[in-house]
C-alpha positions as CSV (number, residue, x, y, z in Angstrom):
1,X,0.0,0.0,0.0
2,X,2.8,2.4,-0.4
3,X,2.7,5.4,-3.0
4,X,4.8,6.0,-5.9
5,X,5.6,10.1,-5.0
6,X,7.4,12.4,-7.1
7,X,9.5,15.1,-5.2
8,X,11.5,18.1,-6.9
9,X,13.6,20.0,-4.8
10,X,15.6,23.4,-5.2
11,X,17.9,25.5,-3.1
12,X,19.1,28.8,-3.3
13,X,19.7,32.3,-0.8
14,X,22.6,34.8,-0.1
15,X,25.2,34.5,2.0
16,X,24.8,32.4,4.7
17,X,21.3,32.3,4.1
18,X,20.2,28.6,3.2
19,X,16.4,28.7,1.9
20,X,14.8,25.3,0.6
21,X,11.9,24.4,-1.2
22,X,10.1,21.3,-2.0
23,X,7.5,19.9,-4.0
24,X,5.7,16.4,-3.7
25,X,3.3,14.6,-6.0
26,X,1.0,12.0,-5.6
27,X,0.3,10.9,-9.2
28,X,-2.1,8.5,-8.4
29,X,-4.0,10.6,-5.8
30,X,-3.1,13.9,-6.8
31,X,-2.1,15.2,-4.0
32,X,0.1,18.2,-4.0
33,X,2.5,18.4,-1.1
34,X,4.9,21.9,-0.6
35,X,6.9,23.5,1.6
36,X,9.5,26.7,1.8
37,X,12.0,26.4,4.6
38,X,15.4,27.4,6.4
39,X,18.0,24.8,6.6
40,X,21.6,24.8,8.1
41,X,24.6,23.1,6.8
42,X,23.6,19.9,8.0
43,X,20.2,19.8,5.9
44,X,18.2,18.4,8.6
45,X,15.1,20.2,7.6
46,X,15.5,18.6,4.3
47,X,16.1,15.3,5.8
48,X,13.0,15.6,8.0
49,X,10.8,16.0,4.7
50,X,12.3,13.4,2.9
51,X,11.4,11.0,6.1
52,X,7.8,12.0,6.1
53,X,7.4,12.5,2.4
54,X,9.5,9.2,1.2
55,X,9.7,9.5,-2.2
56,X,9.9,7.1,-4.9
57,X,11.8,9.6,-7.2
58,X,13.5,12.9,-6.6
59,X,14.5,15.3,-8.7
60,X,16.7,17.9,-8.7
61,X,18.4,20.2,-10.8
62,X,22.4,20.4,-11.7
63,X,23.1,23.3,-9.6
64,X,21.5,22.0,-6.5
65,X,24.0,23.0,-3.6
66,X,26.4,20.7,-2.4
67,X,25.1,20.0,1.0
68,X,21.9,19.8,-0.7
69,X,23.1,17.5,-3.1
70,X,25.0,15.1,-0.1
71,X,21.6,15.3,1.9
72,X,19.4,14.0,-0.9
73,X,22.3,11.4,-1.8
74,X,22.4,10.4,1.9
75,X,18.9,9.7,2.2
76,X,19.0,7.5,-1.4
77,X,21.8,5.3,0.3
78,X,19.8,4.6,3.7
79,X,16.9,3.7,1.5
80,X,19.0,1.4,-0.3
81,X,20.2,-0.3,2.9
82,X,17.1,-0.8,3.6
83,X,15.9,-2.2,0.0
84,X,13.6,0.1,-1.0
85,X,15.1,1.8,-4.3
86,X,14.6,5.5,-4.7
87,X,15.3,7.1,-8.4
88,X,17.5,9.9,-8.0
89,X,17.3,12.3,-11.5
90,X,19.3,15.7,-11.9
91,X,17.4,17.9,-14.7
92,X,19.6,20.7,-16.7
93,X,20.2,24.0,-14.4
94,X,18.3,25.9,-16.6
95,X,14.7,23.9,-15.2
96,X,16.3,25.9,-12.0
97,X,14.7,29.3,-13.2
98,X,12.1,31.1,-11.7
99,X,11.3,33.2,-15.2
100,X,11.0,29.8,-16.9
101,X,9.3,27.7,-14.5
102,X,6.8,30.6,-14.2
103,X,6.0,30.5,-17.7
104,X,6.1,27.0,-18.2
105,X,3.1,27.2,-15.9
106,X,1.4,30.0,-16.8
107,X,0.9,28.4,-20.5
108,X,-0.2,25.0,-18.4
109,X,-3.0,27.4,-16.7
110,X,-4.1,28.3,-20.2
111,X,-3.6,32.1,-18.8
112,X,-4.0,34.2,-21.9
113,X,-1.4,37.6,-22.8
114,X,-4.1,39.8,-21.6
115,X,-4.6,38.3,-18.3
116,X,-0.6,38.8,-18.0
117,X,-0.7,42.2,-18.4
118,X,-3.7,42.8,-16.1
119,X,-1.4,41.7,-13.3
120,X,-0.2,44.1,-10.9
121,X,3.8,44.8,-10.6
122,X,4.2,43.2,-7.6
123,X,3.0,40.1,-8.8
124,X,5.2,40.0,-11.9
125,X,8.0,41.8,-10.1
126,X,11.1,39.1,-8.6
127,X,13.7,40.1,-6.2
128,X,16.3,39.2,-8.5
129,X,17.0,40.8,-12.1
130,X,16.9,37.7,-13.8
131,X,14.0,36.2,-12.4
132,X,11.1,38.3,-14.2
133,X,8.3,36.9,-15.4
134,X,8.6,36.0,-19.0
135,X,6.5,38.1,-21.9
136,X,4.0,36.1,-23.5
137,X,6.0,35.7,-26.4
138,X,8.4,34.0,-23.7
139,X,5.7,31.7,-22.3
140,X,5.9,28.5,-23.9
141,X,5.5,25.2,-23.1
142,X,8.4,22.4,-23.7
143,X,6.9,21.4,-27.2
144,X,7.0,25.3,-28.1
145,X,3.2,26.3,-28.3
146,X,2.6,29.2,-27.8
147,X,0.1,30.2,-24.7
148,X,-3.4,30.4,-25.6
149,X,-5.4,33.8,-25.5
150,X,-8.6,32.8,-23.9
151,X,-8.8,31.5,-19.9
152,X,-11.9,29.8,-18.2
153,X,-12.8,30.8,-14.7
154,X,-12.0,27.2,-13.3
155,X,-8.5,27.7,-15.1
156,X,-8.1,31.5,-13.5
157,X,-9.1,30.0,-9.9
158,X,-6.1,27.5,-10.4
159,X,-3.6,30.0,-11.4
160,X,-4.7,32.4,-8.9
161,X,-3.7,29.8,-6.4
162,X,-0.5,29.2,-8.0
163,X,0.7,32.4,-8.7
164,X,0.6,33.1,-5.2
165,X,3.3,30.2,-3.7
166,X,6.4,31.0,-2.7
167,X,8.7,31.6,-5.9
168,X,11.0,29.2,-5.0
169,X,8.2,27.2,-4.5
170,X,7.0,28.2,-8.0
171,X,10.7,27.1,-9.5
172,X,9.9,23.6,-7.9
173,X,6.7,23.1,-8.9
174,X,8.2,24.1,-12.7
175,X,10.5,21.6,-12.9
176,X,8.4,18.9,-11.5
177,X,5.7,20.0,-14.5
178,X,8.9,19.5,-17.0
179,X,9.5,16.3,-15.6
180,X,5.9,14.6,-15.5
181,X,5.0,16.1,-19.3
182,X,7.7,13.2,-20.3
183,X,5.1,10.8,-19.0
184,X,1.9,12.3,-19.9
185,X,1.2,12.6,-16.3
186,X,1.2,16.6,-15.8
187,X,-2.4,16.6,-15.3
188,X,-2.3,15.9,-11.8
189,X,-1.1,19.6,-11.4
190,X,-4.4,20.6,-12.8
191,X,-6.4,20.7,-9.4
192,X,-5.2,23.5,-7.4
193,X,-7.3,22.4,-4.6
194,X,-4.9,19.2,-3.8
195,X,-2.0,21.9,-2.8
196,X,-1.4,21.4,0.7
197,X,1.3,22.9,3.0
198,X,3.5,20.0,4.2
199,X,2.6,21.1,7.8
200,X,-0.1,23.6,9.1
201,X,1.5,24.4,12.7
202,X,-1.8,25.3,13.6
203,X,-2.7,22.1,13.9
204,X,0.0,19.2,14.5
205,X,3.6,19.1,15.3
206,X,6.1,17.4,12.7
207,X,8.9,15.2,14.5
208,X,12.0,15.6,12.8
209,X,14.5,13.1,11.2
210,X,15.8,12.3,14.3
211,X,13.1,12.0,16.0
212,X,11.0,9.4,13.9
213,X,14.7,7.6,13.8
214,X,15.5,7.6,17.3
215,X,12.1,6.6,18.1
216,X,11.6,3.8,16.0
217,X,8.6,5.3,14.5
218,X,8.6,3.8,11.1
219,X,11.8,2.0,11.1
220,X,13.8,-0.4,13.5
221,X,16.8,0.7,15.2
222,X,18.6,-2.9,14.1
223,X,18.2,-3.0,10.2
224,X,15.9,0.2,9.3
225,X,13.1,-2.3,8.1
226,X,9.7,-1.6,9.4
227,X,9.2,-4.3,11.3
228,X,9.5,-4.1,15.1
229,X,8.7,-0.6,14.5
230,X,5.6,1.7,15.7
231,X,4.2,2.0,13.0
232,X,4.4,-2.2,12.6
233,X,2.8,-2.5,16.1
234,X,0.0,-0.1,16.0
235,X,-0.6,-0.5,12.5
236,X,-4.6,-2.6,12.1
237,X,-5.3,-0.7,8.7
238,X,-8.0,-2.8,6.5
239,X,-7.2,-0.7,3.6
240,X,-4.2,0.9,1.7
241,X,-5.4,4.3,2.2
242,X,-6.4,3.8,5.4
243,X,-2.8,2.9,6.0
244,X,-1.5,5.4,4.6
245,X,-4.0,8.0,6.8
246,X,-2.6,6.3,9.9
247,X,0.9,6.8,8.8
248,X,0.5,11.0,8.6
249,X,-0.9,11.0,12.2
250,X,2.0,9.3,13.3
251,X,4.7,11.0,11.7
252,X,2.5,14.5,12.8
253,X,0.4,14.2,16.1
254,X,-2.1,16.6,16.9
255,X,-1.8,19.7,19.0
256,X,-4.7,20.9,19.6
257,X,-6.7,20.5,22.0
258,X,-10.1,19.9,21.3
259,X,-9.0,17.8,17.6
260,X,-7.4,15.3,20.0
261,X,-10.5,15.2,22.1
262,X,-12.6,14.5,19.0
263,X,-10.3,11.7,18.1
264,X,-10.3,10.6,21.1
265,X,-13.8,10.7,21.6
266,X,-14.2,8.4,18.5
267,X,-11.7,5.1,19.3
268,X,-13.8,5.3,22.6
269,X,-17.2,4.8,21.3
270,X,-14.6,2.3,18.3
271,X,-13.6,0.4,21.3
272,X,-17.3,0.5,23.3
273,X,-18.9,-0.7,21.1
274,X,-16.0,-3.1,18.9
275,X,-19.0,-5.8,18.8
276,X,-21.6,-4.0,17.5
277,X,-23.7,-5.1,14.2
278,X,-22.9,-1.6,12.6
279,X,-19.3,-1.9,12.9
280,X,-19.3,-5.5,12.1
281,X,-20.8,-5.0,9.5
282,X,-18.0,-2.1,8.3
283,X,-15.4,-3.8,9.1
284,X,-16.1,-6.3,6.7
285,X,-17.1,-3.6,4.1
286,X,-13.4,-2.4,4.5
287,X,-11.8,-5.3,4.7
288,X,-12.7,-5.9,0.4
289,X,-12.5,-2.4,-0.5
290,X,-10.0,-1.7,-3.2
291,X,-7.7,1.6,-2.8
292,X,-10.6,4.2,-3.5
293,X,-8.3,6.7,-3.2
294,X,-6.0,5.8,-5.8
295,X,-9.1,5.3,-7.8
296,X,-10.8,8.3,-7.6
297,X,-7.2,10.3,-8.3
298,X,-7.0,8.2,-11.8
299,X,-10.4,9.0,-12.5
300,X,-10.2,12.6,-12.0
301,X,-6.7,13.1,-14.3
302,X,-8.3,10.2,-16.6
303,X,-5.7,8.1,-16.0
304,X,-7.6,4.5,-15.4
305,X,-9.0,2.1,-17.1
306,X,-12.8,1.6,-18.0
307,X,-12.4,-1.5,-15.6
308,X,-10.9,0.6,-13.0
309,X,-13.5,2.8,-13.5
310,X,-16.4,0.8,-12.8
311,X,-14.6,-1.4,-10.0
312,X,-14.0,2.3,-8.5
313,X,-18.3,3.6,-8.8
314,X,-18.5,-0.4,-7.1
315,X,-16.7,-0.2,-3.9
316,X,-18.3,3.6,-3.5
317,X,-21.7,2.2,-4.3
318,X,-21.1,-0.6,-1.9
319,X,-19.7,2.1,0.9
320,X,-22.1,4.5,0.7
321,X,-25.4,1.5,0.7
322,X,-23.1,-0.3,3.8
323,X,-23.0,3.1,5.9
324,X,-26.5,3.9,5.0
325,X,-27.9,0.6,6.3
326,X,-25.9,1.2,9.5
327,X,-26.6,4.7,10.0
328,X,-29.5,4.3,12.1
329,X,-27.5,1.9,14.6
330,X,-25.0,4.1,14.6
331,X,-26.4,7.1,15.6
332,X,-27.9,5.5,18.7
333,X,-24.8,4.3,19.7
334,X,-21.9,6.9,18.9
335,X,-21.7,10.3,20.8
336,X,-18.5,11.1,19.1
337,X,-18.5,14.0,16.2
338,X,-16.4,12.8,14.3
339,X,-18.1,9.3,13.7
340,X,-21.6,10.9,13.7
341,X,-20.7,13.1,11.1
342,X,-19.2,10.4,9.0
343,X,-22.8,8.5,9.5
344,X,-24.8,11.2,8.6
345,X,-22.8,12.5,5.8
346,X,-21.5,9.5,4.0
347,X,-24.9,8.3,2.5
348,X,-25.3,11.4,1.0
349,X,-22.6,12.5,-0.5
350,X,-22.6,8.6,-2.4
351,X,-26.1,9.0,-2.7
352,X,-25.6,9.7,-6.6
353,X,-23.5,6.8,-7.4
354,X,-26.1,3.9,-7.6
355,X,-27.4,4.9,-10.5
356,X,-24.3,6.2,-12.3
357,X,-23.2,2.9,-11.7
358,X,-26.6,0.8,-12.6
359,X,-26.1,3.3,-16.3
360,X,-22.8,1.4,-17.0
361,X,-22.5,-2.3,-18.6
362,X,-20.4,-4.4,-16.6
363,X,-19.3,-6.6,-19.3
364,X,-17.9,-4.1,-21.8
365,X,-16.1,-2.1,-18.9
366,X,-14.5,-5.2,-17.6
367,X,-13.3,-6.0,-21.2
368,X,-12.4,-2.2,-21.9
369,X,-15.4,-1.6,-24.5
370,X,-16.0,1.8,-24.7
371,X,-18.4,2.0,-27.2
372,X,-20.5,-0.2,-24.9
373,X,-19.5,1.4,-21.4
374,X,-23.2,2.2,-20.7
375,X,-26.5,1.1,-21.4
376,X,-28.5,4.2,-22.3
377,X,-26.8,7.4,-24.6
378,X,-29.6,9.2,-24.4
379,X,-28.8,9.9,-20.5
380,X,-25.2,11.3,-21.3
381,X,-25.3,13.5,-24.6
382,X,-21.7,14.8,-24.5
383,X,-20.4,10.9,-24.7
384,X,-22.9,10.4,-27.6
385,X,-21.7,13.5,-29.3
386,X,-18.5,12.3,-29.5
């Protein structure tokens, strides 16, 4: 149940000034991790995202720093030890460029020329001469289109969230784009609304690299495998993502308050009432679910299959019937917000899949037959349009 992630990272400052920023995607989910941080000479910042982020891949670019450069190579060889392969890929300096990454994504936005020129100087303005943002002539994408004129309001919304990250952030998130066009897979940039900060202080603490290594949190102190870890002891996951959920709250534990109360709250009424028909009857819901979220990130950059597809509208079909049938149980036995809400709010939101799903034909999705995918045209016009 581990995830494939992608992670560019870039370095830069004055002086003694050491400023970091990372980037980490999620192809099949995705989910957009970043951060923009101080490091000193001994990168433990860096090695503290690398810990909780654990890439598959990283790359950086040729002028990446040299302590940078040891840190990142450092973490590839304890990796290795531990057999678990991590692709290391240095891109040309010039991906390293604010002026270019910035264009590269403002063509990706489908921002037109006069949308550049309605922004203000500050937002085009860089702290350093040759990081301007580049002219619309400039603005071109790596097959050397040029960027289109027109913009839609769901593509402004995304750029507007773009354009304001951190520009080294921005530089990141540039390359990375470079990098995943090479595999078709630069549409899982698309959604703005899967950026997250790697850490909102607001509401958890994150343990350093030291930490989560001198605690044995995901690895043993013996031979760095997982097992006789915490993660290995605690760990009861039915499901992948479930697995993976469980895995963020170790690595960053609450710190407020009344969120651990909630939590808390909930594995009491869990535990209470561990016998119960309703939770019986989830638990072996979960237990044959397939990784939903992986699912539902292929569906939405069209990356699956028409049998993924309809195995994915299944398993939310089955959910949302399973936790509707138990609601009423439920209810009458939880106190706990957090699994009330869940109850109440579940149903609903899959209340529309049932008959998106009864609409498909099971046969010609399992065997990939799109021109048989579902069972009445008439009910989706676009598809039959096309």
């Amino acid at each position: 149940g581990s995830a494939a992630t992608e992670l560019a990272a870039g370095d830069g400052g004055h002086g003694n000034s050491e400023q970091l920023a990372i980037v980490a995607i999620q192809p099949a989910t995705g989910d957009v991790v970043y951060s923009l941080f101080a490091d000193d000479t001994s990168r433990s910042q860096l090695l503290t995202h690398l810990a909780h982020v654990v890439p598959s891949e990283v790359i950086v670019p040729a002028d990446l720093r040299p302590a940078s450069r040891d840190a990142v190579h450092s973490y590839c060889s304890i990796r290795k030890s531990q057999g678990d392969l991590v692709r290391l890929e240095e891109v040309p300096a010039g991906w390293n460029d604010y002026g270019a990454s910035y264009g590269c994504l403002l063509d990706f936005h489908q921002i037109g020329a006069a949308s550049v020129h309605e922004m203000s100087e500050d937002e085009v303005d860089s702290s350093d001469d040759d990081d301007r943002d580049p002219s619309p002539d400039q603005s071109r994408d790596a097959s050397g289109d040029s960027m289109r004129s027109s913009q839609s309001p769901r593509s402004s919304k995304r750029w507007a969230v773009v354009k304001a990250l951190p520009k080294p952030v921005i530089v990141c998130l540039g390359l990375a784009l470079r990098h995943l066009k090479q595999f078709n897979l630069a549409a899982v940039l698309r959604d703005a609304g899967a950026f997250t900060p790697f850490t909102n202080t607001q509401r958890c603490m994150v343990l350093n690299e030291q930490s989560l290594r001198s605690l044995e949190i995901f690895s043993n102190g013996v031979d760095g495998g997982e097992r006789g870890s915490l993660l290995s002891v605690m760990i009861s996951a039915s499901t992948a993502f479930g697995r993976r959920l469980f895995r963020q709250w170790l690595a960053k534990p609450l710190i407020q308050r009344r969120a651990i109360s909630a939590r808390h709250d909930a594995v009491g009424d869990l535990s209470a009432h561990f016998k119960s028909p309703c939770l019986k009857q989830c638990r072996a819901l979960l237990s044959h679910l397939p990784d939903i979220e992986r699912g539902l990130g292929s569906v939405m950059h069209k990356k699956c299959s028409t049998g993924d597809f309809y195995g994915t509208l299944q398993a939310l079909m089955l959910a949302g019937r399973e936790m509707g049938a138990a609601q009423d149980e439920a209810l009458s036995l939880f106190q706990s917000s957090l699994l009330r809400e869940a109850f109440n709010e579940i149903p609903v939101l899959l209340s529309g899949v049932p008959a998106f799903f009864d609409s498909m034909d099971a046969k010609a999705a399992k065997s990939g037959d799109k021109t048989a995918l579902f069972n009445d045209l008439s009910k989706f016009p676009q598809v039959a349009a096309t």
